[in-house]
N, C-alpha and C positions, 0 to 999 in steps of 0.2 A: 422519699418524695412525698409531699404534701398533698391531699385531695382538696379538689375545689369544692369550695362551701355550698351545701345546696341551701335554696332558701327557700322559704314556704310564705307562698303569695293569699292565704288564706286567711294569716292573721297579720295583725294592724299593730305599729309599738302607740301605745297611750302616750310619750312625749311628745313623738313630732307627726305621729301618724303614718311614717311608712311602711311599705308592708314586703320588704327586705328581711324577715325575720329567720334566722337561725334557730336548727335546738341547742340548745346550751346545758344538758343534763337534766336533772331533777331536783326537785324540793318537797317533800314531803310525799311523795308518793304524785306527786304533780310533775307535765312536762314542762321545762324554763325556755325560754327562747331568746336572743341577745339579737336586739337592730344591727344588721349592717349600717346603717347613716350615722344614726349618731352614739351608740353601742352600750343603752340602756340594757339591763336583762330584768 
C-alpha cells in the first residue's frame, strides 16, 4: 500500500508557482522537490 504524498507548503515551483511541492530525492548534496500541479522537479 502506497503512502500519501506529503507536500511542503513552504516552497514555491518557479514554473507555475505553486506551492504543492514534494521531496523528490537529492542532487548533489541538495534537497529536489517535484510540483504536484504540473510536475516540474
Amino acid at each position: 500500500m502506497a503512502r500519501a504524498r506529503a507536500y511542503r507548503h513552504d516552497v514555491r515551483c518557479p514554473d507555475c508557482g505553486s506551492n504543492r511541492m514534494a521531496k523528490a530525492g537529492h542532487s548533489k548534496d541538495r534537497q529536489r522537490f517535484k510540483c504536484g500541479d504540473c510536475g516540474r522537479s
